[in-house]
C-alpha positions in Angstrom: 118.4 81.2 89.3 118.0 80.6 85.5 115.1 82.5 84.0 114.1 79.9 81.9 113.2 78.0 84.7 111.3 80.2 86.3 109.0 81.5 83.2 108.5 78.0 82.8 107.5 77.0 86.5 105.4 80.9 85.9 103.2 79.5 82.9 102.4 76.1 84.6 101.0 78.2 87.5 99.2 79.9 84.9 97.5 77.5 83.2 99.4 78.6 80.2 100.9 75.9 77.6 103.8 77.8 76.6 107.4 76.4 76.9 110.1 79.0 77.0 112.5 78.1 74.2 116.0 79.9 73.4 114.7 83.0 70.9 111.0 83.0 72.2 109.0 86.4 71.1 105.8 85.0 71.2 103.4 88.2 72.8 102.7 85.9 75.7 106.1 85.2 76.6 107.4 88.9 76.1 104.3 89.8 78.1 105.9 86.9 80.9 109.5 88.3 80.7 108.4 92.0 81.3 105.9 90.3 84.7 109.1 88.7 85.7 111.4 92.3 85.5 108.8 93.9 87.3 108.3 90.9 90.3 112.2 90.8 90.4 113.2 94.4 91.0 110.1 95.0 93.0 111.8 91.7 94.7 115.2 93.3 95.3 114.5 96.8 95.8 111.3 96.3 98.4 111.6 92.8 100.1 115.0 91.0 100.0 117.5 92.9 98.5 120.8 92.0 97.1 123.8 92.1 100.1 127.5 93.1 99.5 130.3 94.3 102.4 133.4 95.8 101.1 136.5 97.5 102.5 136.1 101.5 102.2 138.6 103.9 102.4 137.2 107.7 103.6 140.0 110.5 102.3 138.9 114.4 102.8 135.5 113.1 104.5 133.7 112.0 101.3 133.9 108.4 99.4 132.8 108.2 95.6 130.2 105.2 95.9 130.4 104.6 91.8 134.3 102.9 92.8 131.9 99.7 93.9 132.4 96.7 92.7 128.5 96.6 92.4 125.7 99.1 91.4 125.2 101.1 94.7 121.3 101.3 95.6 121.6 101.9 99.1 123.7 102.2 102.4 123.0 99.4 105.8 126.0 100.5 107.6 129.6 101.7 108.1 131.7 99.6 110.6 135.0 100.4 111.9 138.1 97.6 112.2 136.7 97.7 116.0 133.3 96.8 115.4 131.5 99.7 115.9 129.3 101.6 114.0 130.4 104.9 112.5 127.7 107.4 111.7 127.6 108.4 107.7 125.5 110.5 105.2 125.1 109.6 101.4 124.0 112.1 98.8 124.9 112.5 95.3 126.7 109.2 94.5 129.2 109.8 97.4 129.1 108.7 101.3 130.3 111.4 103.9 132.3 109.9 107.1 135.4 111.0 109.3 138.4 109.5 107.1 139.6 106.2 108.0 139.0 102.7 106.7 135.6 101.2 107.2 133.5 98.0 106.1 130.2 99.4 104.4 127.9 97.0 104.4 125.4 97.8 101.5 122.6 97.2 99.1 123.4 97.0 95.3 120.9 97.3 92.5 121.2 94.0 90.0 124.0 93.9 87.3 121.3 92.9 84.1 118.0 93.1 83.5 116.1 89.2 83.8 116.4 87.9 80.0 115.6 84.5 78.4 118.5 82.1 78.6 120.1 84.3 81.6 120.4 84.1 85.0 119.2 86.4 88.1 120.5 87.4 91.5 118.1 86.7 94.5 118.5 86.0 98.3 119.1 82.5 98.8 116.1 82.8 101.0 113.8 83.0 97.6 112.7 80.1 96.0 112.1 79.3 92.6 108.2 78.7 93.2 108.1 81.8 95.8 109.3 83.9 92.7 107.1 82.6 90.5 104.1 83.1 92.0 105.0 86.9 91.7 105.5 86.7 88.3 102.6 85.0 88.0 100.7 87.6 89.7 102.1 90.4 87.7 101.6 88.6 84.2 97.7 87.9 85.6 97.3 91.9 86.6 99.2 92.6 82.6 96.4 90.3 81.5 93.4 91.8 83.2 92.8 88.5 85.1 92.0 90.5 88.4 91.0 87.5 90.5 94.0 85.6 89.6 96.2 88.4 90.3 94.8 89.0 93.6 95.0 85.6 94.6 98.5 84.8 92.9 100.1 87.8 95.0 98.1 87.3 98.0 100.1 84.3 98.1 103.5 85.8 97.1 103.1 88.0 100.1 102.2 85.6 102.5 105.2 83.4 101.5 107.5 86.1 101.1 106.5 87.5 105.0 106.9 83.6 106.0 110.4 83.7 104.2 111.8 86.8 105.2 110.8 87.3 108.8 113.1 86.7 111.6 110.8 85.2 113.8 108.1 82.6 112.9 105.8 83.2 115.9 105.0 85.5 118.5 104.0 84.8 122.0 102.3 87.2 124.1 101.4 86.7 127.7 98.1 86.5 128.4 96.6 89.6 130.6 93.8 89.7 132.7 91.3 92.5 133.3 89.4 93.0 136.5 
């Protein structure tokens, strides 16, 4: 997702009449760019983080994490070539298992902070206007525009629980009491 983009789909939502050029430090747009670093790692580290699965190897119990091809943040799980499940630990930047050779399936922490001009890693389930409306909200609370803020993430939330939820409804049968 381009962060250009975004800050500029972010101000419209505002009301602001800022464009977001190549070299902008305007205090608005720096004031932007810092709502749209906190929305996006509150974004990856709460709600929808960023995936990876990679081929492990476990030698004398123990596996240094930092050998990654991405920034660890935090385990799902550790399958075996069978399919199952294989119970783990992880503390201090290395995962404990019995030794064998495992797919972890974990959570990585993004590789740059959001800049003007760059580009950002999200779930493909986020859109452009979902993750705007976070920023938005953030910039609004920066700004001490209170109402805005409450309604701008009031709306975040509801799309990102519409987004992210497995299931859109559910049914319960109906009970009767005598």
């Amino acid at each position: 997702m381009q962060v250009n983009e975004l800050l500029n789909k972010a101000a419209t939502l505002l009301g602001e009449n800022v464009s977001v050029p190549a070299n902008a430090s305007d205090e608005r747009m720096v004031r932007l760019v810092n709502a749209l670093g906190v929305a996006y790692m509150q974004l990856v580290t709460e709600y929808a983080p960023l995936e990876q699965k990679e081929t492990i190897t476990v030698q004398n119990g123990e596996y240094d994490l930092s050998s990654l091809s991405k920034k660890f943040f935090d385990a799902v799980k550790l399958v075996r070539s069978d399919g199952e499940k294989e119970r783990f630990r992880v503390r201090n930047g290395k995962l404990f298992a019995a030794d064998g050779t495992y797919t972890l399936f974990y959570c990585y922490a993004p590789s740059s902070y959001p800049a003007i001009g760059g580009t950002i890693e999200v779930s493909s389930r986020v859109s452009l206007d979902l993750l705007a409306r976070g920023v938005a909200a953030e910039y609004a609370l920066e700004s001490m525009m209170y109402e805005e803020a409450s309604l701008f993430e009031k709306r975040y939330k509801e799309g990102l629980a519409n987004v992210l939820s497995s299931r859109k409804e559910l049914r319960l049968p109906c009970g009767r009491w005598i």
